[in-house]
C-alpha positions in Angstrom: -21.5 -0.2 10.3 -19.0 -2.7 11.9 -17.1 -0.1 13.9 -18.5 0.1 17.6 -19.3 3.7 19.0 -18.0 4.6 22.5 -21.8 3.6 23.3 -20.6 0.1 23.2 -16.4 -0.2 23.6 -17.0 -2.3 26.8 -18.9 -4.6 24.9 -17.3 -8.1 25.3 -18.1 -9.4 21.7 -15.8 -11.2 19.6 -14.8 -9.4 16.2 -16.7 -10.0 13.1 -14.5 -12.7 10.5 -12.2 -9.7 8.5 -13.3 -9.4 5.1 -9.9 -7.5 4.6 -6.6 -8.2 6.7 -4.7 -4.8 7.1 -0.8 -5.6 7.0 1.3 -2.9 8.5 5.1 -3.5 8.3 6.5 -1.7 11.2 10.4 -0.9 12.0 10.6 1.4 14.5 8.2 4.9 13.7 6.0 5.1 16.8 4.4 8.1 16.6 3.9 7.5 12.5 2.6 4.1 13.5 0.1 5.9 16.1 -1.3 8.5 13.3 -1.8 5.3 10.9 -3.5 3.4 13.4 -5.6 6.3 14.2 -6.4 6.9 10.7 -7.6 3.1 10.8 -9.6 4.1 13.7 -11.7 6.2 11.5 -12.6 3.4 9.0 -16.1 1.5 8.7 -16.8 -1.4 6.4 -15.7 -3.3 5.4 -14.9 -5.5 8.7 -10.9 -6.0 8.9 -8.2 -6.9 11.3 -4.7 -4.8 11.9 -2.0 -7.0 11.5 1.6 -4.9 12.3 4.8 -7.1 11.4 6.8 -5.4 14.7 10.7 -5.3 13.4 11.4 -2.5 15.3 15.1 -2.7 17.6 14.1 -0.7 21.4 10.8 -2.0 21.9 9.4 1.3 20.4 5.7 -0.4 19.9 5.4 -0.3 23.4 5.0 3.5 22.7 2.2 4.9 24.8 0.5 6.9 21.8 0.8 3.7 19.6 -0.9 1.2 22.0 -3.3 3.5 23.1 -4.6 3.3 19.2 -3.9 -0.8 19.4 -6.9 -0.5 22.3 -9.1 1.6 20.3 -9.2 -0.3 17.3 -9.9 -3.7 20.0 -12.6 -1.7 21.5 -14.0 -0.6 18.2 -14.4 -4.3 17.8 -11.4 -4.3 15.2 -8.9 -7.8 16.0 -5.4 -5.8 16.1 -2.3 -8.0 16.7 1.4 -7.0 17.1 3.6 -10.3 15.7 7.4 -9.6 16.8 9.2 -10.2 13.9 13.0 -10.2 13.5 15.9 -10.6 12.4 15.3 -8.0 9.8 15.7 -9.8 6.3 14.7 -6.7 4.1 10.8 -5.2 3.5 10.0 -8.2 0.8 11.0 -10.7 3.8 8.6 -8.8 5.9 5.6 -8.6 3.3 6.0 -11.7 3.0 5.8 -12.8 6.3 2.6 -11.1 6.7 0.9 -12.3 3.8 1.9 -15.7 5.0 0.2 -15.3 8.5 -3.0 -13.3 6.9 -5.8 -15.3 5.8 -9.0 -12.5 4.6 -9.8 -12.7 1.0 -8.5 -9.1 0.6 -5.1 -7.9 2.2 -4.2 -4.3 2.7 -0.8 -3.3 2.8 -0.4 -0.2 4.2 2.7 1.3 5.3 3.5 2.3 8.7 3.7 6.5 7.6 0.4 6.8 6.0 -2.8 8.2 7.2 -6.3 7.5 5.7 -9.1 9.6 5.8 -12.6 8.2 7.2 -14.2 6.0 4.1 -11.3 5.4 2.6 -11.0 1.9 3.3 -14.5 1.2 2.0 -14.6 3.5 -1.1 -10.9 1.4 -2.1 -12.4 -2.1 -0.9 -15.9 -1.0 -3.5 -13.3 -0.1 -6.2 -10.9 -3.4 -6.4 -14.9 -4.8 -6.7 -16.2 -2.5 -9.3 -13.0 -2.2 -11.8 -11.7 -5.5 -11.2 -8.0 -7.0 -11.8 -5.7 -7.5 -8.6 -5.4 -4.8 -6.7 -6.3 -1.3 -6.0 -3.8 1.3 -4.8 -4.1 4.7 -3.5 -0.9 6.8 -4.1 0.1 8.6 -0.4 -0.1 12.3 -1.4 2.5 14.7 0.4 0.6 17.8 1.2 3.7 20.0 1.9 3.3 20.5 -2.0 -0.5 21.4 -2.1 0.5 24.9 -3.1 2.6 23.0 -6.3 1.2 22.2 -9.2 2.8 20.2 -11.4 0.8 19.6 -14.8 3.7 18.3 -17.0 3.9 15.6 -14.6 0.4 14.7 -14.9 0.3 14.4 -18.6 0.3 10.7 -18.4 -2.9 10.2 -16.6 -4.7 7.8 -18.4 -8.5 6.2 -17.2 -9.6 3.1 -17.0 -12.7 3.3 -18.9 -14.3 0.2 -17.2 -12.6 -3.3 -16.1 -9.1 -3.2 -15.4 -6.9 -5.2 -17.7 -3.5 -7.2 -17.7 -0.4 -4.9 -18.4 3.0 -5.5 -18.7 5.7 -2.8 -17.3 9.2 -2.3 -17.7 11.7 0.5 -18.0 11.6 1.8 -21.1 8.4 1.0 -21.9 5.2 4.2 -21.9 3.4 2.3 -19.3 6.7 3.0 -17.1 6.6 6.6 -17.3 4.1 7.0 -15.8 5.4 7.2 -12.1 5.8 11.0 -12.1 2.0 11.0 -11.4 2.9 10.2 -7.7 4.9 12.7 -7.2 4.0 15.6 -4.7 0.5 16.4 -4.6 -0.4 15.5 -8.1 -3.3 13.9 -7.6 -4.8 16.2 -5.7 -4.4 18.4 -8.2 -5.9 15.7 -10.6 -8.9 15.3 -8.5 -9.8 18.9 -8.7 -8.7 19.0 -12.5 -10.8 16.4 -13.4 -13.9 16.9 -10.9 -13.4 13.3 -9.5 -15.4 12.8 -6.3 -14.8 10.4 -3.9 -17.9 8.8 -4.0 -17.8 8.2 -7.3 -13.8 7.0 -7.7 -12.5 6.2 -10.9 -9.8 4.3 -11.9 -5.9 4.9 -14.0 -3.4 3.6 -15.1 0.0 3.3 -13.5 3.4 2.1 -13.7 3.0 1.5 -9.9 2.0 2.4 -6.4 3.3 2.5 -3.6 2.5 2.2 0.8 -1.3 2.0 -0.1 -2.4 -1.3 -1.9 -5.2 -3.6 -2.1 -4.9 -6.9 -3.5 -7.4 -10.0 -3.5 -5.3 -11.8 -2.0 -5.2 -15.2 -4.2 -4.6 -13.3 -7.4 -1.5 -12.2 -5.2 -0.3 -15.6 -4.1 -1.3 -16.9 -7.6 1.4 -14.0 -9.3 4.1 -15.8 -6.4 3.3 -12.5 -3.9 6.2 -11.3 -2.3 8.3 -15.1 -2.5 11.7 -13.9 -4.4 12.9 -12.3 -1.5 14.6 -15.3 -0.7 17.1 -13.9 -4.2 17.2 -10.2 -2.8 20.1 -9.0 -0.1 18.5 -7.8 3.0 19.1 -3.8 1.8 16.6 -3.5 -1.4 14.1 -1.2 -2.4 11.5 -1.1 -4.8 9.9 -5.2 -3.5 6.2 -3.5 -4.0 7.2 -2.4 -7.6 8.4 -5.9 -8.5 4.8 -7.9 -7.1 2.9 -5.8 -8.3 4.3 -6.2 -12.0 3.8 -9.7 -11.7 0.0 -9.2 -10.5 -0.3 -6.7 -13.6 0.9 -9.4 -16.0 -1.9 -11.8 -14.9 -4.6 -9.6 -13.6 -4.4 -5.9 -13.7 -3.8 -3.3 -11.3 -5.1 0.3 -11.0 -4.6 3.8 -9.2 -7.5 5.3 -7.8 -8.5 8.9 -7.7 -9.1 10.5 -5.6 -6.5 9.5 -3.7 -7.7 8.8 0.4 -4.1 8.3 1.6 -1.6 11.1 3.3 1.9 10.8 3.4 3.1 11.5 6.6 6.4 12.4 5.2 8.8 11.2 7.7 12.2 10.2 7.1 12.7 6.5 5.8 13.3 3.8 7.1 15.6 2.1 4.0 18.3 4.3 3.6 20.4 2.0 1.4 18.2 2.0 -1.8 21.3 0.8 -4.2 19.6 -2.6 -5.3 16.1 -2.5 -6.8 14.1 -5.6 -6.5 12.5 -5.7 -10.0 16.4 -5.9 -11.9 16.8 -8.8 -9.7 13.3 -10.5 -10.0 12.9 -9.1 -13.4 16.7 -9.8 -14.8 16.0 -9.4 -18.9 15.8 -5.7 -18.0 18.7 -5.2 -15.3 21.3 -7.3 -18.6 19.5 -5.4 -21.2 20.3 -1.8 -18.5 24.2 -3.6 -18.2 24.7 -4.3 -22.0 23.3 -0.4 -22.9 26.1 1.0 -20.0 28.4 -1.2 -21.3 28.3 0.3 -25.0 28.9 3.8 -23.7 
């Protein structure tokens, strides 16, 4: 086990080399950012350094709660970093930026509202290993809705049966509707519907995922990662949707069930969701969505 017990927090080693760089884009959440942390906290193997992109306006990472979790990570013998990071230039600018200063073989993005429960981390890291392709995600599940279950919106669960394989999305298409399955608390319900342990994970189909992502991280920078945000306005949504269909096209790219990752459910931070990032980065779809308005 790489994490250090309280046995040994004053111990002056240096961190073991990250096998996984955990990317945390941050703008402003403190006491989210303290409940992620912590749920980092809880995490074994693999060995893996926080990295949180700071874009936050008043200083909030200075929040007592969140740096108290910065110096239990350090103690745990965990390399945590803060990087100050502004002017905001939208969330693709900001993955981007931290892919750029990571350098493990597998990068983690996990956003700043989500808590993981202990194994997690490994159970995904054995996954992205076992079923291949370029990343493995695990869909934050809101648990506000446990008492809701939605079965016509988990029609579309489909398993991998073994390796993961290259799949192109696109509105319109049946690998697209599959995004209901993230909804809510649907794959909790899955989990229980389909008996899935989480030692024994097993891998779907999806037309994305979101918050919760592990990629091997030169299949990433192979598909271009997160580099069109240079063509994006700084308010965008949807920048994870559009690398990840570009790491599907070459690669792959899977859900995993159950599903270790809790949606904290706070408000958002990007309000302005008007432009999408795959009609600009994908553009045969956004004319083809124009031209079919047009004729109406």
């Amino acid at each position: 086990m790489t994490r250090r017990g309280a046995g040994n927090w004053a111990e002056a080693s240096a961190p073991e080399a990250p096998e996984i760089d955990v990317l945390v884009p941050f703008a402003g959440r403190a006491s989210a950012l303290a409940v992620t942390l912590a749920g980092l906290a809880a995490q074994d193997d693999p060995p893996f350094r926080v990295i949180v992109s700071d874009q936050s306006l008043g200083g909030e990472v200075e929040d007592p709660a969140v740096q108290a979790m910065l110096r239990v990570l350090r103690a745990q013998g965990r390399a945590a970093e803060v990087i100050p990071h502004l002017p905001r230039r939208g969330m693709a600018e900001q993955r981007d930026f931290l892919l750029q200063v990571s350098s493990a073989p597998r990068v983690f993005y996990l956003d700043d509202d989500i808590w993981l429960e202990p194994g997690a981390l490994s159970r995904l890291d054995a996954a992205l290993t076992r079923f291949g392709g370029g990343f493995v995600g695990y869909a934050p599940q809101g648990l506000s809705y446990l008492g809701e279950s939605r079965p016509h919106e988990r029609a579309a669960l489909e398993f991998w049966d073994h390796r993961v394989l290259p799949e192109r999305v696109r509105p319109g298409t049946t690998a697209f509707e599959r995004w209901p399955l993230h909804n809510a608390a649907n794959l909790a319900h899955a989990a229980l519907e389909h008996r899935v342990p989480a030692q024994q994970p097993r891998a779907y189909r999806i037309a994305w995922v979101g918050g919760c992502v592990l990629y091997d991280r030169a299949r990433l920078l192979a598909a271009g990662g997160f580099d069109f945000w240079r063509e994006l306005p700084a308010h965008h949504a949807g920048e994870d949707v559009a690398a990840e269909w570009r790491v599907m096209e070459r690669d792959g790219g899977a859900g995993v069930l159950p599903s270790g990752a809790v949606h904290l459910e706070a408000p958002t931070t990007i309000s302005d969701r008007r432009v999408e990032a795959r009609d600009i980065v994908f553009r045969e779809h956004a004319e083809a969505r124009r031209e079919k308005e047009g004729t109406r």
